[in-house]
ZAMARGU-4260 file (C-alpha; in steps of 0.2 Angstrom, whole numbers, plus 5000, padded with zeros to 4 digits):
<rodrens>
0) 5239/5359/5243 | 5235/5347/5226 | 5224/5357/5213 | 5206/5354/5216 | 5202/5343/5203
5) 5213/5330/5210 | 5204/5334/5226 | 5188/5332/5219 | 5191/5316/5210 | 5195/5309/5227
10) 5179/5317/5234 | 5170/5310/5222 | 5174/5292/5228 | 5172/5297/5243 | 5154/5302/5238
15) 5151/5287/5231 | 5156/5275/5246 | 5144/5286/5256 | 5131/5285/5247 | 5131/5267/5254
20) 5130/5272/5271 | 5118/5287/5272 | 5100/5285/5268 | 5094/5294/5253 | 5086/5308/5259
25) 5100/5313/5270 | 5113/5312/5256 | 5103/5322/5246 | 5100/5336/5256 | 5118/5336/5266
30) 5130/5330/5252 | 5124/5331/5235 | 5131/5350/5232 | 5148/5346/5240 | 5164/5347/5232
35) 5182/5345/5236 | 5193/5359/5235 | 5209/5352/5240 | 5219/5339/5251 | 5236/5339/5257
40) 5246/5328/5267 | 5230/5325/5283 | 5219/5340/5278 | 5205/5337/5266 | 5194/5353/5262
45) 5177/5349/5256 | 5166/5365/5248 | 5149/5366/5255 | 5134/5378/5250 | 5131/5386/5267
50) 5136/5386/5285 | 5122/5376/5289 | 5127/5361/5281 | 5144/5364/5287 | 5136/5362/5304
55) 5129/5348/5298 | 5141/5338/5292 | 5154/5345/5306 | 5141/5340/5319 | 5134/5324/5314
60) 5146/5314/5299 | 5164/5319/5302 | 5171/5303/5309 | 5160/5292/5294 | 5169/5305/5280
65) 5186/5305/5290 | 5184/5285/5287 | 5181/5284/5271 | 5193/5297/5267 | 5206/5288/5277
70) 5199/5271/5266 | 5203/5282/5248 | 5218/5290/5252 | 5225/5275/5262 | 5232/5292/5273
75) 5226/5298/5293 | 5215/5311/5284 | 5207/5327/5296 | 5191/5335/5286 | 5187/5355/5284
80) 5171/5361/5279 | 5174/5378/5269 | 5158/5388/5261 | 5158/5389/5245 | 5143/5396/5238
85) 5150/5400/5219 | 5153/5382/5215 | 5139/5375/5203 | 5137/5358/5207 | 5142/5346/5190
90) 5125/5340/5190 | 5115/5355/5190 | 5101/5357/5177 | 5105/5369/5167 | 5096/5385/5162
95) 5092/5382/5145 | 5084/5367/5153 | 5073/5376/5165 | 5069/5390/5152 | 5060/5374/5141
100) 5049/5369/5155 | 5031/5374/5153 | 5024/5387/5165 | 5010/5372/5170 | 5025/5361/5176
105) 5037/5377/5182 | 5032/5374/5198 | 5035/5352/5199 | 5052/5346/5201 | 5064/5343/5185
110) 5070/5325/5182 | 5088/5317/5186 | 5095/5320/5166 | 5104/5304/5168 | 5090/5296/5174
115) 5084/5288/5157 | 5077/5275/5149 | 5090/5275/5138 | 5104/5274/5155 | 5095/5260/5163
120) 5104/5245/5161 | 5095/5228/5162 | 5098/5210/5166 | 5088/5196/5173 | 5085/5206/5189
125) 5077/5221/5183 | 5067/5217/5167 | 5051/5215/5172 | 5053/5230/5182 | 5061/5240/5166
130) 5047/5232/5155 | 5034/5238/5166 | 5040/5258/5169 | 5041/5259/5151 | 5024/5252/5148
135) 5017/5266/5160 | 5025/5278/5150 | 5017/5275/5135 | 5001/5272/5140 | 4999/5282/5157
140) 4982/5276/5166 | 4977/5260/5156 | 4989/5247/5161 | 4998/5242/5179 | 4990/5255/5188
145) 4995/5256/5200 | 5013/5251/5197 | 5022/5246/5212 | 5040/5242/5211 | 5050/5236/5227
150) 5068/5231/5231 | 5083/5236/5243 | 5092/5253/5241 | 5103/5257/5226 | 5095/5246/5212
155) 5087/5258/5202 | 5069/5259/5209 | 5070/5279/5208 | 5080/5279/5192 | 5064/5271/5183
160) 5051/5284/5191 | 5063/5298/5184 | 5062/5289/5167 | 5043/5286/5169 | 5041/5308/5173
165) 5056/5311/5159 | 5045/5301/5145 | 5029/5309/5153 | 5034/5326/5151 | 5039/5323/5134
170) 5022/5319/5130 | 5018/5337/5139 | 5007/5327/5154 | 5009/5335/5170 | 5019/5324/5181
175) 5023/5325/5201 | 5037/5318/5207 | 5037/5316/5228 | 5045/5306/5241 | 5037/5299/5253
180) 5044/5311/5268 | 5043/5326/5257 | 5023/5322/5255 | 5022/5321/5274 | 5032/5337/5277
185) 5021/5345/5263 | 5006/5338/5271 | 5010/5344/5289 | 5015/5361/5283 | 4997/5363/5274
190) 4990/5360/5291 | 4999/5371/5301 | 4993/5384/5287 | 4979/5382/5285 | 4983/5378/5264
195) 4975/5360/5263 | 4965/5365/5249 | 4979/5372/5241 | 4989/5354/5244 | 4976/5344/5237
200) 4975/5355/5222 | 4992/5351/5219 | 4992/5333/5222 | 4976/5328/5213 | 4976/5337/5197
205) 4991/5330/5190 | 4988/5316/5176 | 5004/5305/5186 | 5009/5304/5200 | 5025/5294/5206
210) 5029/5293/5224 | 5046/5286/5232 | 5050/5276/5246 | 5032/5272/5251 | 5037/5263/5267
215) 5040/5279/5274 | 5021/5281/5276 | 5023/5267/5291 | 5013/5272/5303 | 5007/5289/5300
220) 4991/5288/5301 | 4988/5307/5295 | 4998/5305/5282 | 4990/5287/5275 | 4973/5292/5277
225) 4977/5309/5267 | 4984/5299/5255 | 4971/5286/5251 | 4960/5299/5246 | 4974/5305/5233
230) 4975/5287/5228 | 4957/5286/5224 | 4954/5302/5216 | 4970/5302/5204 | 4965/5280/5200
235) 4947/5283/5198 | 4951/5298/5184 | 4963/5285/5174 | 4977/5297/5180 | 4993/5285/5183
240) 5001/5279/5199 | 5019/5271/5203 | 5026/5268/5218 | 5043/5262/5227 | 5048/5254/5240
245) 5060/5244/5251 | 5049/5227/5251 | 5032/5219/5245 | 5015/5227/5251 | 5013/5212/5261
250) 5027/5217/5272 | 5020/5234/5277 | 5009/5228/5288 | 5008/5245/5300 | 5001/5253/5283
255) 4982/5254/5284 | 4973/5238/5273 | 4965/5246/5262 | 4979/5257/5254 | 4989/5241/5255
260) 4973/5234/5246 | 4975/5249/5231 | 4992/5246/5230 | 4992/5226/5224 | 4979/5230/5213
265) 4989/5233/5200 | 5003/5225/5194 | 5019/5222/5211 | 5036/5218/5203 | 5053/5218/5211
270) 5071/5223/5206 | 5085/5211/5213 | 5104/5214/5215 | 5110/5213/5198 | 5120/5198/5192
275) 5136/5197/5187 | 5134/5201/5168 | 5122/5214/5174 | 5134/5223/5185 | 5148/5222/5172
280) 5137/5230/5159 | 5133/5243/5172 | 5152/5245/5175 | 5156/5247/5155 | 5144/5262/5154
285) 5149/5268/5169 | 5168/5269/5163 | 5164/5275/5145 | 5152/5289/5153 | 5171/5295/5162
290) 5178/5292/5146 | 5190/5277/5154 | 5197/5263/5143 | 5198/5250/5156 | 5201/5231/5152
295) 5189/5220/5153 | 5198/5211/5170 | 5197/5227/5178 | 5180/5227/5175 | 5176/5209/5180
300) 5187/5214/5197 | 5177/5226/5203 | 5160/5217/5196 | 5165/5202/5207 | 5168/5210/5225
305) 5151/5221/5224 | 5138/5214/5221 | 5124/5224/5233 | 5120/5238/5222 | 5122/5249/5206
310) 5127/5262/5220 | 5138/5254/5227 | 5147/5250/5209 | 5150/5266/5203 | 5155/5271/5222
315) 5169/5257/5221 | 5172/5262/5201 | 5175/5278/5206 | 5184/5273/5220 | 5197/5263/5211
320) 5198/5279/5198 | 5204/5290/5211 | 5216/5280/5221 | 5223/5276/5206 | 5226/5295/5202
325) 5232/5296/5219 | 5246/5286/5217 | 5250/5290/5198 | 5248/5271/5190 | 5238/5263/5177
330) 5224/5253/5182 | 5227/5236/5184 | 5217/5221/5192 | 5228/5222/5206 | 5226/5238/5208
335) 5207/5240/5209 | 5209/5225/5222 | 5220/5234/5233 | 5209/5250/5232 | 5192/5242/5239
340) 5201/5231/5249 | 5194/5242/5263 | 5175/5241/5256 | 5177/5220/5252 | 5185/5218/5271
345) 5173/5212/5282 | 5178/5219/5299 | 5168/5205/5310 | 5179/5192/5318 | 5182/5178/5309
350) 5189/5160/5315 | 5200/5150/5304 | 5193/5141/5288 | 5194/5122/5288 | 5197/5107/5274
355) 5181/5103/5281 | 5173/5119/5277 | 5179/5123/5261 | 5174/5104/5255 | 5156/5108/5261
360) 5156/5127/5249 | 5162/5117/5236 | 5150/5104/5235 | 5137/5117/5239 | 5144/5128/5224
365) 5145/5111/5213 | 5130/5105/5219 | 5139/5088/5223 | 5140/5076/5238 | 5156/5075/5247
370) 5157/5057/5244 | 5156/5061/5226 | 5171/5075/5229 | 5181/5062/5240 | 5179/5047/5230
375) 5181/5040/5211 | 5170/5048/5199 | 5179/5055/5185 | 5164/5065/5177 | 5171/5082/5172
380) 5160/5092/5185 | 5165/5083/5198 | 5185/5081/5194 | 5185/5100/5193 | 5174/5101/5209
385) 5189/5090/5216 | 5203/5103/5209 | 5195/5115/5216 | 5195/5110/5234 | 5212/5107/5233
390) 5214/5122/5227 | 5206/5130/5239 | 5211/5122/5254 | 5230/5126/5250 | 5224/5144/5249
395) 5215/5146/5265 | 5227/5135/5276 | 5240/5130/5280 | 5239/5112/5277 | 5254/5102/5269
400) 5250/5093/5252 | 5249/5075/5260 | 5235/5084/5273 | 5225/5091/5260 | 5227/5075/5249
405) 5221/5064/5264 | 5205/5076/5265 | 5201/5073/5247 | 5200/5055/5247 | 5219/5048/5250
410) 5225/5058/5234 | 5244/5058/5232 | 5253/5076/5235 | 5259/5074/5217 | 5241/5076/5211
415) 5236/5091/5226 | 5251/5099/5217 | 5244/5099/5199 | 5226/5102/5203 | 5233/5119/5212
420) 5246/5123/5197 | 5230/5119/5185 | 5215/5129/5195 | 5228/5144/5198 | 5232/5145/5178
425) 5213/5142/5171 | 5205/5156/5182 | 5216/5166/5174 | 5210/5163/5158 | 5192/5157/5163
430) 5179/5171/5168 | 5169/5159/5173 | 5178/5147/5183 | 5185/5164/5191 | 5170/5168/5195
435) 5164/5152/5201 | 5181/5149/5214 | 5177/5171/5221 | 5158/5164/5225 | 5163/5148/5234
440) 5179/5158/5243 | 5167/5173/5248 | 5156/5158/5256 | 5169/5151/5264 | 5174/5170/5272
445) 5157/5172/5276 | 5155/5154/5285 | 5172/5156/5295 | 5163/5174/5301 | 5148/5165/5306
450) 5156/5155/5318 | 5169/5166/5326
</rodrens>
């Protein structure tokens, strides 16, 4: 069987990938503390903390680990869940840490470490959000309270609540971090036993309190009416407030009025997939944090086919790293290509792209007309548009030169050949222009989908 290590580099892309596909609180409870422990030729061994998550896992996600490990390993992999309660999970706060806490705060839950300011890496699609978390931090209760950040799952929404409770605790405030379906187990429990006082106490004397994943709350009347009062108490005593979740307030509309009244009372801001500089920011740090050197095409690779969330990226970064490892070579473009060929893969139908719907992408992407793309203007924007399409058209079928020539406005083959010769040299040497023919091919794939 390979050494662990191996085996847990491949594990941890595997992690990564499924942190796509299994919702937080699930991955957190059932997969977080896993580990491989080895793998050889179909058997992969993954370490888990007890039999009950072995059960688990056995039970409920052994086909959707078996795929992803198939996916990694490009191998007919069988999974085997082995106890292994000795391990200590890399990302286990350690002692020294837990020793530093206060005895008021011993009892509320540590912060992610890497969960930071400092981590959090901003672009166009996340700087208000960023600008606002820190702004909370350093001056809890007197401005954007509540704060309310939404957006889809992966893009950083509970990395800025850690960062707003890492900064709070540094000022030595008491801080309360929750999720939403923790709050409602906690407040169910308290009910059961009797111990409602007791859960109030703890929710309504801290001087922050930062909820996650808020949607939850969706028509649990119990719950929402419980938490109102919190709301009010903790808001009218100057005590700060953020929230997270999956969409806008106005969009929750099973959550009672008034709370959804509280919530836009303060300031509602959003975090969108990152853009592409963005993502290859994320991606640099990412690699130096692993203490990688990889070239800046490697980078831009893996930054153009992933676009839906920072989890997602370092899932398909670390992906790439251990399939590379697998098959002992350097990391090349090609290479990371080949390794999320799987994740990028659409697995819907799709029918046959056409001259006629690549031209339409292209003009969409160029923001032209297709009279302009079929006719004389010589504009540089335009004649590139033009390239382009031939370009593409002679990538995604199998027309001849004088067929794709015809479609383009009766151009000769000759000059079908050198715009092909000239797009496939200068996306080589043009991040740009690379990025701008993935976006219109990506459409194109998406289209031909559509219709099948």
């Amino acid at each position: 069987m390979t050494e662990s290590g191996s085996a847990q580099q491949v594990w941890e892309a595997a992690l990564g990938e499924l942190q796509v596909h299994v919702n937080k609180p699930n991955y957190r409870t059932w997969l977080s503390k896993t580990h491989g422990i080895g793998y050889e030729k179909d058997r992969f061994v993954v370490g888990v903390p007890n039999t009950f998550v072995s059960e688990y896992l056995e039970r409920n996600q052994r086909s959707l680990i078996e795929k992803v490990l198939r996916g990694i390993t490009r191998n007919e992999v069988q999974v085997h869940f082995r106890v292994d309660g000795n391990h200590v999970h890399p990302q286990t706060i350690s002692k020294s840490r837990s020793k530093a806490v206060t005895a008021q705060q011993a009892s509320l839950p540590l912060f992610n470490p890497r969960y930071t300011f400092d981590t959090f890496i901003t672009g166009t699609s996340n700087q208000l959000a960023f600008t606002a978390a820190l702004t909370v931090a350093q001056n809890p209760g007197t401005s954007y309270n509540p704060l309310f950040i939404y957006g889809g799952s992966g893009l950083g929404k509970t990395h800025l609540l850690h960062a707003i409770g890492h900064k709070a605790l540094e000022n030595n405030l008491k801080v309360l971090y929750v999720r939403a379906e923790e709050y409602t187990n906690q407040l169910m429990r308290a009910l059961k036993e009797k111990k409602t006082e007791e859960f109030r106490n703890r929710y309504r004397s801290v001087d922050m309190l930062l909820l996650d994943d808020v949607q939850f709350f969706s028509g649990k009347s119990q719950t929402e009416e419980n938490f109102f009062h919190t709301f009010d108490e903790l808001h009218s005593a100057d005590h700060q407030i953020a929230i997270t979740c999956d969409q806008p307030p106005r969009l929750l509309p099973s959550l009672q009025k008034r709370l959804l009244s509280r919530f836009e009372g303060g300031l509602v801001t959003d975090i969108q997939e990152p853009d592409f500089d963005t993502r290859l920011a994320i991606l640099r740090v990412k690699a130096s944090q692993k203490d990688l050197e990889l070239s800046t095409e490697v980078l831009e690779t893996i930054a153009l086919q992933i676009k839906q969330s920072i989890r997602a990226l370092e899932g398909s970064l670390n992906r790439v790293i251990a399939y590379a490892k697998l098959i002992r070579q350097i990391i090349t473009p090609e290479l990371a290509v080949q390794a999320l060929k799987d994740i990028t893969s659409n697995t819907l139908p799709s029918t046959p792209a056409t001259s006629q719907l690549i031209i339409e992408a292209v003009v969409d992407g160029f923001q032209l007309t297709p009279s302009d793309l079929k006719g004389r203007k010589r504009d540089e924007m335009t004649a590139l548009a033009r390239q382009v399409a031939m370009y593409l058209i002679r990538q995604e079928t199998d027309c001849s030169l004088s067929e794709i020539g015809k479609e383009i406005g009766g151009r000769t083959p000759a000059t079908v050949s050198h715009a092909y010769q000239k797009i496939a040299n200068d996306i080589n040497n043009d991040p740009s222009l690379k990025r701008k023919v993935f976006d219109i091919q990506q459409a194109i794939h998406a289209a031909t989908r559509t219709q099948a």
